[in-house]
N, C-alpha and C positions, 0 to 999 in steps of 0.2 A: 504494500500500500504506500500512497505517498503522502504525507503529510505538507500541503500547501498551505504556507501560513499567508496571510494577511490581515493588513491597517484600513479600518474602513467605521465610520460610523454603528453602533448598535442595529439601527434599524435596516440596514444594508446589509448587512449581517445574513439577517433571518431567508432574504432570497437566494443564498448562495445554495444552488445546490450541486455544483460541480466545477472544478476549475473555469469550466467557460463565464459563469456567472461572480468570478470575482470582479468587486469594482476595482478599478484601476488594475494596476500590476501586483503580482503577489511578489510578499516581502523577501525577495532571491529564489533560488532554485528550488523545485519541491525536493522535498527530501526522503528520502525511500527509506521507511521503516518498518519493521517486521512483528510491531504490533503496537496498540493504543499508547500502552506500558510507556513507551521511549517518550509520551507529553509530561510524566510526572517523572522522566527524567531530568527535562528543562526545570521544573519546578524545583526541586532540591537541587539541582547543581547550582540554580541561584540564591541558595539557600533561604529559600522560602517554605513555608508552611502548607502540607499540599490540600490541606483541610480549604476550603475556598479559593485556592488559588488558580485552579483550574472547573471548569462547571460545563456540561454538557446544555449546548444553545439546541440543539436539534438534532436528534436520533436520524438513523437513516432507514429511508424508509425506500419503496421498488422504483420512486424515482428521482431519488437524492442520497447523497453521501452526508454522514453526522459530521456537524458544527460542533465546535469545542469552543469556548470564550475564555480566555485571561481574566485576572483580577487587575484592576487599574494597578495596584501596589508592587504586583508582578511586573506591568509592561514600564512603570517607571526606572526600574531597578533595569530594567534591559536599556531602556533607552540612554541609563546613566554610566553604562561601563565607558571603560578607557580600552587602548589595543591592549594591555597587558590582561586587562579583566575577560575581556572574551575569549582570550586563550585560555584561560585557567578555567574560567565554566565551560568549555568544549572537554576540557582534559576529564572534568567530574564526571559531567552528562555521561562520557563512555565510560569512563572507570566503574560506577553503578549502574551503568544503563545497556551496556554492551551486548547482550542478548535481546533486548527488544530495541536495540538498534541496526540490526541486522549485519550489513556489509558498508554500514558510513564508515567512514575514515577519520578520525580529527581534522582533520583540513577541512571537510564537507563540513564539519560541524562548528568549527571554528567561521567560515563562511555565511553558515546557516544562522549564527547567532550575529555574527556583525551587519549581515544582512535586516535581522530584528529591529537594532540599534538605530541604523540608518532608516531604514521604515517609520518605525517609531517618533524620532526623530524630526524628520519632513514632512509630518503628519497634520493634522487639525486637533486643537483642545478636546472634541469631544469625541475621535475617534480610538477605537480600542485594539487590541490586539486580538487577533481569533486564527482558527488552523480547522481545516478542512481534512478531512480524513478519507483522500479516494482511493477505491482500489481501481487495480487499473487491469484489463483482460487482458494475456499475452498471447 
């Protein structure tokens, strides 16, 4: 499956039901994960609390892929790392997360997360962080 993150408004949100229906660009490359597990990787490698930090926006149903939503407290804490910090939470994320990371690499994930930052970043005040969870038929 791949996990497509993107910055977009709450309500903008809710119609995503497939990579085609992100607004704008998603936040870098999707990222191939080998099961849900590797989002509350993200959550503890930034060491956050995974008790709310992570919340299911919308299940997937025969014709959409489940929405996951960030907590504001989370996507601030991304948006606020420096290069040295995004290396160090890529290094975590796999360190605890390496099995339901599949076949990323550090680099990918290191990528993956500065990619967040910068999203985050260029963003609007009211928009949030959310990740798309498609599988993809081979």
């Amino acid at each position: 499956m791949e996990a497509v993150f993107f910055v977009c408004p709450p309500e903008a949100a809710h119609d995503v039901r497939s990579i085609d229906d992100v607004p704008g660009e998603p936040a870098g490359e999707p990222l191939a994960v080998a099961s849900p597990g590797a989002l509350a990787g993200l959550v503890q490698a930034l060491g956050a609390e995974s008790r709310g930090a992570l919340r299911q926006l919308r299940d997937a149903t025969c014709q959409s892929f489940p929405v996951w939503a960030f907590a504001r407290g989370l996507a601030s804490a991304l948006a606020s790392l420096d290069e040295r910090e995004i290396d160090a939470v890529a290094e975590r994320w796999l360190a605890t997360h390496a099995r339901e990371l599949g076949d990323v690499d550090l680099y990918e994930l290191s990528l993956c997360v500065a990619g967040l930052r910068n999203a985050l970043g260029a963003s609007a005040e009211d928009a949030r962080l959310f990740v798309l969870l498609e599988e993809k038929a081979w």
